[in-house]
Structures are given as C-alpha cells and as structure tokens.
MDTraj code that builds the backbone (N, CA, C; nanometers):
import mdtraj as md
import numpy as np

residues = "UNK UNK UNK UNK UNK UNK UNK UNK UNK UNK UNK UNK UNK UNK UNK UNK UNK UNK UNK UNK UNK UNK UNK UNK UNK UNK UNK UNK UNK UNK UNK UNK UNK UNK UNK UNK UNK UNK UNK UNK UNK UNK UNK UNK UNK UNK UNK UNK UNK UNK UNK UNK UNK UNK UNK UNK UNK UNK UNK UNK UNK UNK UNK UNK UNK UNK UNK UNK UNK UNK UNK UNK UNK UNK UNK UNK UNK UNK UNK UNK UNK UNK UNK UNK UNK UNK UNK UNK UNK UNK UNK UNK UNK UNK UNK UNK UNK UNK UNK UNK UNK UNK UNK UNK UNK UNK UNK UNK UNK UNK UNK UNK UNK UNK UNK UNK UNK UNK UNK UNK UNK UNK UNK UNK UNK".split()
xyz = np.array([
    [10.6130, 10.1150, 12.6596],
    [10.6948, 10.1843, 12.7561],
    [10.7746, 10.2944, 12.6876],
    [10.8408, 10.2721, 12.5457],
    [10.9069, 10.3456, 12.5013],
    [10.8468, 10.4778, 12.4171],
    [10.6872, 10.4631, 12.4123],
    [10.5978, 10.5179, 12.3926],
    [10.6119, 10.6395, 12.5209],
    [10.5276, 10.5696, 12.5798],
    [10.5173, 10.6375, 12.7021],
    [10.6702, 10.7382, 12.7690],
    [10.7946, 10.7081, 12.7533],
    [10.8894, 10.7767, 12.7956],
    [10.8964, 10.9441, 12.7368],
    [10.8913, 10.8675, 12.5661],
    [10.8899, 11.0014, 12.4863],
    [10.7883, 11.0813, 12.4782],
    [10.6386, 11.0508, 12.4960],
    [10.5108, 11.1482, 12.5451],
    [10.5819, 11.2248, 12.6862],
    [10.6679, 11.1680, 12.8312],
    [10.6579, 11.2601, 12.9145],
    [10.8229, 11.3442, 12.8622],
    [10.9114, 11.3085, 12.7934],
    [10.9880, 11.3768, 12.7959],
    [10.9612, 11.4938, 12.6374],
    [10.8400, 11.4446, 12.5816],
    [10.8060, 11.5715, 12.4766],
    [10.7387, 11.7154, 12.5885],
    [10.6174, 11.6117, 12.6363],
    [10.5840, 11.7313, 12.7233],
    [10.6572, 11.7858, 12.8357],
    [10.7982, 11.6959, 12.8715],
    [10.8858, 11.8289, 12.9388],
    [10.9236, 11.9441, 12.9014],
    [10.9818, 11.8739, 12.7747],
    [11.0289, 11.9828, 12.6695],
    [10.9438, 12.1420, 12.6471],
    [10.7752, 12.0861, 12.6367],
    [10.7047, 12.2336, 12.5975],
    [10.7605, 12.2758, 12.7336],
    [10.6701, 12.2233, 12.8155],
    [10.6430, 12.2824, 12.9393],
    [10.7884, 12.4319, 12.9865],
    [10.8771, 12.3338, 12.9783],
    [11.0505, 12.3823, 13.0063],
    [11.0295, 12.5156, 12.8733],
    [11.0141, 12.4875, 12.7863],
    [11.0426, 12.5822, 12.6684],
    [10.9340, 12.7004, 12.7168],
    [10.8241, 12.6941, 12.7371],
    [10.7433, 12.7632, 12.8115],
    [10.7822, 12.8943, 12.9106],
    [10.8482, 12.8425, 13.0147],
    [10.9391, 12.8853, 13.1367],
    [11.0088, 12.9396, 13.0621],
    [11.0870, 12.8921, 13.0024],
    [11.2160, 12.9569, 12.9519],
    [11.2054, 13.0939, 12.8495],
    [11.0369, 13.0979, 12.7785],
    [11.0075, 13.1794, 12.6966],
    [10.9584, 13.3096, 12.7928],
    [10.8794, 13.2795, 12.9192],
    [10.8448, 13.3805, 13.0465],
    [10.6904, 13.3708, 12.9727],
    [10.6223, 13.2554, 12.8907],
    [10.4940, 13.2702, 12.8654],
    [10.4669, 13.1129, 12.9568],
    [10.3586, 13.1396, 12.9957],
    [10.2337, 13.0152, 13.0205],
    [10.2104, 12.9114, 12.9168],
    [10.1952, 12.8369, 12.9308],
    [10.1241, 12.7194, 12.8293],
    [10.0528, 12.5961, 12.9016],
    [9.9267, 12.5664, 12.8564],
    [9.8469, 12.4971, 12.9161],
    [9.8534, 12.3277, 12.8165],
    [9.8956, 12.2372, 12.9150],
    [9.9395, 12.1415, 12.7952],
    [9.7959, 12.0646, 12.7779],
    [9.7353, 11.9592, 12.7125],
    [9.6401, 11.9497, 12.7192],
    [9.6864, 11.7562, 12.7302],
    [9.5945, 11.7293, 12.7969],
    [9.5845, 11.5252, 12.7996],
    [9.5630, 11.4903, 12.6945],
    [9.7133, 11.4487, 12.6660],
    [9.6895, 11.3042, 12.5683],
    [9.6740, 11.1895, 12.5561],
    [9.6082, 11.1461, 12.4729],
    [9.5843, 10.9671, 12.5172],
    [9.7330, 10.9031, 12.4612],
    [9.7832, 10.7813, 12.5251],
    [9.9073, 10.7278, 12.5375],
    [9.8466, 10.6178, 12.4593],
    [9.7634, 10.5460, 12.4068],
    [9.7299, 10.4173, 12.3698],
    [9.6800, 10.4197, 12.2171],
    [9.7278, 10.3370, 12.1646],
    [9.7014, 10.2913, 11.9844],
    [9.5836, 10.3010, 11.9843],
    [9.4998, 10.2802, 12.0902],
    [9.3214, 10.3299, 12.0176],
    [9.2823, 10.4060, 12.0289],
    [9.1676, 10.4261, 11.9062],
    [9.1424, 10.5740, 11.8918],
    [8.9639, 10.5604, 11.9412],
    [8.9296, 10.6134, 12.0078],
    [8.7561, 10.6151, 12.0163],
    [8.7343, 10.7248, 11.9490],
    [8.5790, 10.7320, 11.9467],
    [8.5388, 10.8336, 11.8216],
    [8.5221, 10.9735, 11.9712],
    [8.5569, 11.0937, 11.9273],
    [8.5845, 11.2066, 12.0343],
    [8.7575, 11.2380, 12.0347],
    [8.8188, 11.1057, 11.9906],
    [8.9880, 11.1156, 12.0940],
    [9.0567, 11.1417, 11.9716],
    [9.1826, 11.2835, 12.0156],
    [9.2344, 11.3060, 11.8735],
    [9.3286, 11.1979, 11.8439],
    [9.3713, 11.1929, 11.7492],
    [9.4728, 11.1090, 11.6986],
    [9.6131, 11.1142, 11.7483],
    [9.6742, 11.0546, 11.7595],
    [9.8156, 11.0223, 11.8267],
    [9.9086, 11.0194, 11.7413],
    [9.9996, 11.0686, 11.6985],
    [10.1100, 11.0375, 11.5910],
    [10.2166, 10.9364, 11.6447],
    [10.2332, 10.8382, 11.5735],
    [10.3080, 10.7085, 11.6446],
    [10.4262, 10.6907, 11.4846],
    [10.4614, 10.5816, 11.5543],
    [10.5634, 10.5633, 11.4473],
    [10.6062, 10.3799, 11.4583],
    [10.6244, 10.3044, 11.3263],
    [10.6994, 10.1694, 11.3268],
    [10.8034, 10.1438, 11.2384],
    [10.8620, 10.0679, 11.2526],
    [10.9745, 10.0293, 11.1510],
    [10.9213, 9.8784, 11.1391],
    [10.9317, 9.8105, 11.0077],
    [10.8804, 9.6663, 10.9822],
    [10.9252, 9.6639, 10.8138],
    [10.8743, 9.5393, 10.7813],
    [10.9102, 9.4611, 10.6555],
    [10.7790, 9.4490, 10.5773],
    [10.7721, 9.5221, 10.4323],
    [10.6064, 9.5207, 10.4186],
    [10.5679, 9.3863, 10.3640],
    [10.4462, 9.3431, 10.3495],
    [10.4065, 9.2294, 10.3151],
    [10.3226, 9.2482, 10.2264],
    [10.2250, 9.3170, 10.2175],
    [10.1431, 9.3231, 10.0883],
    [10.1051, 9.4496, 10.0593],
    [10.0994, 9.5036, 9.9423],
    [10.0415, 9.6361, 9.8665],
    [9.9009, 9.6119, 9.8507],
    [9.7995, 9.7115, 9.8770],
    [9.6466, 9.6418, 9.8255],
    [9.6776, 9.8024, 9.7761],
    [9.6172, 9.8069, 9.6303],
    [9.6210, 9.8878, 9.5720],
    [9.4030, 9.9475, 9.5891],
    [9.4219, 10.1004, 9.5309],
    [9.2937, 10.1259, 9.6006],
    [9.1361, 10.0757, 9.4660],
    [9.0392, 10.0582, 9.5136],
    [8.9648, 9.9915, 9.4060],
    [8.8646, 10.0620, 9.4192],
    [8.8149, 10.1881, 9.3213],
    [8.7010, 10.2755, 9.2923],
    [8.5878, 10.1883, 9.3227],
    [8.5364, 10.0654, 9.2507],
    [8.4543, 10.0501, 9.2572],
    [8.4290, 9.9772, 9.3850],
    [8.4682, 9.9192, 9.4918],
    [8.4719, 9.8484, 9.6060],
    [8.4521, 9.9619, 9.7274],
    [8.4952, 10.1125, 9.6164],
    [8.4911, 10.2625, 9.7368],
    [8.6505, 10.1891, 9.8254],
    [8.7187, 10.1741, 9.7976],
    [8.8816, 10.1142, 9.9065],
    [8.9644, 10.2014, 9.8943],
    [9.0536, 10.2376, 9.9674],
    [9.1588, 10.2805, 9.9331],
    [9.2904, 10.1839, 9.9522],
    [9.4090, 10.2907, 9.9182],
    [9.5574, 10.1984, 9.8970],
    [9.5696, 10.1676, 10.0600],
    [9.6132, 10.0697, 10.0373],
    [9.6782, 10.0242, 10.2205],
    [9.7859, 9.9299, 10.1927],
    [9.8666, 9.9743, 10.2995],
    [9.9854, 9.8502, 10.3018],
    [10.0176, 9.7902, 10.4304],
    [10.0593, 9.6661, 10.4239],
    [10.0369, 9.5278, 10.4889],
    [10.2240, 9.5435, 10.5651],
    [10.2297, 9.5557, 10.7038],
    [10.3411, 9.5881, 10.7111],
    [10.3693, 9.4572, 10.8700],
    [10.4865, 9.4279, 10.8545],
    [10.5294, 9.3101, 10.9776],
    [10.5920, 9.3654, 11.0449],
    [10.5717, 9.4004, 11.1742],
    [10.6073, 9.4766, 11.2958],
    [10.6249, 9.3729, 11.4203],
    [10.7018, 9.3582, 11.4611],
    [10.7309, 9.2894, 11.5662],
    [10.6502, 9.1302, 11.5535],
    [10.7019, 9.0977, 11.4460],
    [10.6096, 8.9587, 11.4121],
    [10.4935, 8.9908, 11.3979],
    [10.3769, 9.0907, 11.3916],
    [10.2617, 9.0678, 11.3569],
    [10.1917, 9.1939, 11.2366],
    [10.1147, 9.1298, 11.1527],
    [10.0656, 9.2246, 11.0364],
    [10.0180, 9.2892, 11.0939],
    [10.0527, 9.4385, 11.0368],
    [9.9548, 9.5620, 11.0362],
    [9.9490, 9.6385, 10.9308],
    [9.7963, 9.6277, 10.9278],
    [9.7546, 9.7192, 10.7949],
    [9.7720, 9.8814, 10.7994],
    [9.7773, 9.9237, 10.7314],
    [9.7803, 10.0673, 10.6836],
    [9.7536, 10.1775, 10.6102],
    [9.6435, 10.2575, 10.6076],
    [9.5935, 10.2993, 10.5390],
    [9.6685, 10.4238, 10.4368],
    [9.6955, 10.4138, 10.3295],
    [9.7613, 10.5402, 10.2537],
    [9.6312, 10.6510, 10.1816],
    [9.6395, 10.7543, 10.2049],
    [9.5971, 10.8462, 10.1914],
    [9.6487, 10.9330, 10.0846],
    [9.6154, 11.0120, 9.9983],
    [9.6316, 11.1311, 9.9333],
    [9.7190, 11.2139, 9.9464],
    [9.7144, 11.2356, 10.1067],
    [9.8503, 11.3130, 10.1426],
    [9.9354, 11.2634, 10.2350],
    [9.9417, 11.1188, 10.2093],
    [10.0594, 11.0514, 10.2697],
    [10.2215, 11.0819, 10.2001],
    [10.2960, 11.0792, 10.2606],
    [10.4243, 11.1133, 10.1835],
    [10.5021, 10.9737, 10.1386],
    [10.5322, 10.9903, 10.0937],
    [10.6559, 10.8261, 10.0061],
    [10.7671, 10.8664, 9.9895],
    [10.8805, 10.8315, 10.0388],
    [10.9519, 10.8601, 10.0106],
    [11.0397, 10.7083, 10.0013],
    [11.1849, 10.7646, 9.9089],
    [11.2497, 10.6586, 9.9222],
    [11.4000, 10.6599, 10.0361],
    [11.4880, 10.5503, 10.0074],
    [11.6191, 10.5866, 10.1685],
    [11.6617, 10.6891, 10.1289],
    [11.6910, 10.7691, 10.0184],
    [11.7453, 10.8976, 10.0257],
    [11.6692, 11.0424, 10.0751],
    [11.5445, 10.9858, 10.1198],
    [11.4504, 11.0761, 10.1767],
    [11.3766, 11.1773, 10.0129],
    [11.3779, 11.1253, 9.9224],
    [11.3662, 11.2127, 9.8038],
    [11.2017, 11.1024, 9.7744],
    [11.0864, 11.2040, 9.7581],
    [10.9428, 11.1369, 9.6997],
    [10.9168, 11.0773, 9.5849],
    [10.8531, 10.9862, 9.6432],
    [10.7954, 10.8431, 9.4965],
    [10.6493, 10.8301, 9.5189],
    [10.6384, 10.7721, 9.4157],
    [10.5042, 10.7179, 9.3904],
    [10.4753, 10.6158, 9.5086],
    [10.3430, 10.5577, 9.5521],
    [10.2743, 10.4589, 9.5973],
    [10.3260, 10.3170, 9.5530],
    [10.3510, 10.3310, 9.3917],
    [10.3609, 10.2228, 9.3106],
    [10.5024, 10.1615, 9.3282],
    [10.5662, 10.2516, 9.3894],
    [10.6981, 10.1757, 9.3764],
    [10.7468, 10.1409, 9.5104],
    [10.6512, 10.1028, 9.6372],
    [10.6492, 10.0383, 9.7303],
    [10.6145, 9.9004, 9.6621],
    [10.7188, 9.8009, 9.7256],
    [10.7244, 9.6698, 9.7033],
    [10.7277, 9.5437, 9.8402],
    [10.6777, 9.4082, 9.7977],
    [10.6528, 9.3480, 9.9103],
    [10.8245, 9.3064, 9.9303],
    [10.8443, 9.3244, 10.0987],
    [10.9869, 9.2972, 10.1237],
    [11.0788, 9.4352, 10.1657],
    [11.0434, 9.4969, 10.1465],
    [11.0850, 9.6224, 10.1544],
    [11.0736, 9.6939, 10.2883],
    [11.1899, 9.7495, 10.3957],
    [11.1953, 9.7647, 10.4683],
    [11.1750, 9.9598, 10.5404],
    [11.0562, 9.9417, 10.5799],
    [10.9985, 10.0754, 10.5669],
    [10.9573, 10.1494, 10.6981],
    [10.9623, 10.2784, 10.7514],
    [10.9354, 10.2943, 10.8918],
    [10.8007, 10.4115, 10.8264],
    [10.7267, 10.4040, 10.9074],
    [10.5858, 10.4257, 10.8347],
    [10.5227, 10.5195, 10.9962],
    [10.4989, 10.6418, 10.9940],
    [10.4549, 10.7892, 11.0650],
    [10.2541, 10.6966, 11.0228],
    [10.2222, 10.7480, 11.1128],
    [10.0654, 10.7281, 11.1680],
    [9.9926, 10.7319, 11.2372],
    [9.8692, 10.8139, 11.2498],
    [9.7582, 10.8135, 11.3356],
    [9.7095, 10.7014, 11.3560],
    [9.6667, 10.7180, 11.4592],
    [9.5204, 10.5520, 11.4687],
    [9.3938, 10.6390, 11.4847],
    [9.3046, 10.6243, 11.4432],
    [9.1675, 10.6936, 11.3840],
    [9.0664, 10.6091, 11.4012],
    [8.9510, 10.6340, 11.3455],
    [8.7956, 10.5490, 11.3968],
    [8.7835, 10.5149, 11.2524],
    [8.8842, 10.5420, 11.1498],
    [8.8914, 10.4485, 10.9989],
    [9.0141, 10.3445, 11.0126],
    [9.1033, 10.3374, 11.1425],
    [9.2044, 10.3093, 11.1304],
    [9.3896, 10.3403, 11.1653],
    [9.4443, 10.2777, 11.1011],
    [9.5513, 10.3230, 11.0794],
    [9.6511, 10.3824, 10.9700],
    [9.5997, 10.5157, 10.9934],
    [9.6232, 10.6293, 10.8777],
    [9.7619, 10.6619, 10.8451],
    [9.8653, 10.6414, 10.7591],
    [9.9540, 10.6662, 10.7816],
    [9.9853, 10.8122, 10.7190],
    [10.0497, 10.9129, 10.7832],
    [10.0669, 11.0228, 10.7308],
    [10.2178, 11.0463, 10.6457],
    [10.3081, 10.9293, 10.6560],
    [10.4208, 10.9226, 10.5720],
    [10.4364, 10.7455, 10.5864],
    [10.5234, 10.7604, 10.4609],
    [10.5928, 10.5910, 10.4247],
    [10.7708, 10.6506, 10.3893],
    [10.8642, 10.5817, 10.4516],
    [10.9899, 10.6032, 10.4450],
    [11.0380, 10.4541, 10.3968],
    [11.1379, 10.4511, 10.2929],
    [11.1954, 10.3392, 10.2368],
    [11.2852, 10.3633, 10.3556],
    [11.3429, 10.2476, 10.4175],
    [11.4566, 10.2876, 10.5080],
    [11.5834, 10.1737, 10.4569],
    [11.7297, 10.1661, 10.4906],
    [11.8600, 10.1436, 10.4537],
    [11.8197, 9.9499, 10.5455],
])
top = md.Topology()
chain = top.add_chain()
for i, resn in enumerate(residues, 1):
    res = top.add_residue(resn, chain, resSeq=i)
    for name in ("N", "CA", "C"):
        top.add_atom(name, md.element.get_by_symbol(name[0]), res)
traj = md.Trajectory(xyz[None], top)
C-alpha cells in the first residue's frame, strides 16, 4: 500500500511539474509489483532490515556477492553488483567486506529476471 501511495504521488509530482513547466509529458505505466517478468523494466524499491548472511562472490561457481537481509521477519537475498554503492551511517563509501552479519542496513533495488539487484547498501543508525 505504501508502495503504491508513493508511485501515485511521484507521478503527481511529474505530471504537476509538467503543467507548471507549460511542456507536455507523456508518463508511461509502471508496474507496481516486486516481480519482474522478462520484457518489464525494473522498479526501484527500497527496505530497511537486519542482515543475516554475507555470501561472498565465487569465480569458480560463476556467483556473485549477495547479502541475506531480514525484512519484516522474512529472508531476502540480494544481489551486489559492481556498481552497487556501500556505504556506511555517515553516508561516506566502503568496501563489500565490511558489511557484517547483524548489521542494520536499508538496501535501494531492482527486482530483475536475475533477481534482486541491489543498486545501493546503506549502513543505517
């Protein structure tokens, strides 16, 4: 629901900013739901949770890094990427490595047809 509020009050926002600029803008349908089918762009979402496990990435298995995060009582995995950002509570960038299990983190992400991609990791207070 709280999903859904902020999708119609983002797209008020263009729409209004639009008007207010004296240009047109054509907004386009977005999908509102954590899944991604293969065709549907990605959704930028967001959680706050407690992480649970680091899987670090393993060349030879072809894996990458993912982290194991507890969101409303239930695990969700997460895929870290290359150009995921890390940061720590002062908002200043770290390594991958110095995410730890226990650690209370709000984590930016697509959901994709590999997953759940996260495009940032935030240490949070």
């Amino acid at each position: 629901m709280k999903r859904i509020f902020i999708f119609v009050l983002a797209s008020a926002f263009m729409v209004g900013s639009a008007f207010a600029a004296g240009t047109t803008t054509t907004v386009a349908k977005t999908p509102v739901t954590t899944v991604a089918t293969v065709g549907t762009p990605a959704v930028d979402l967001s959680v706050t949770g407690t992480i649970q496990k680091i899987v670090n990435a393993n060349k030879t298995k072809n894996t990458t890094e993912q982290i194991v995060v507890l969101v409303d009582g239930k695990q969700t995995t997460f895929i870290v990427l290359g150009t995921t950002q890390v940061t720590n509570a002062d908002g200043k960038s770290i390594k991958f490595s110095a995410l730890a299990k226990g650690k209370k983190v709000t984590i930016a992400y697509k959901t994709t047809a590999k997953g759940n991609e996260a495009t940032s990791v935030a240490i949070t207070k």
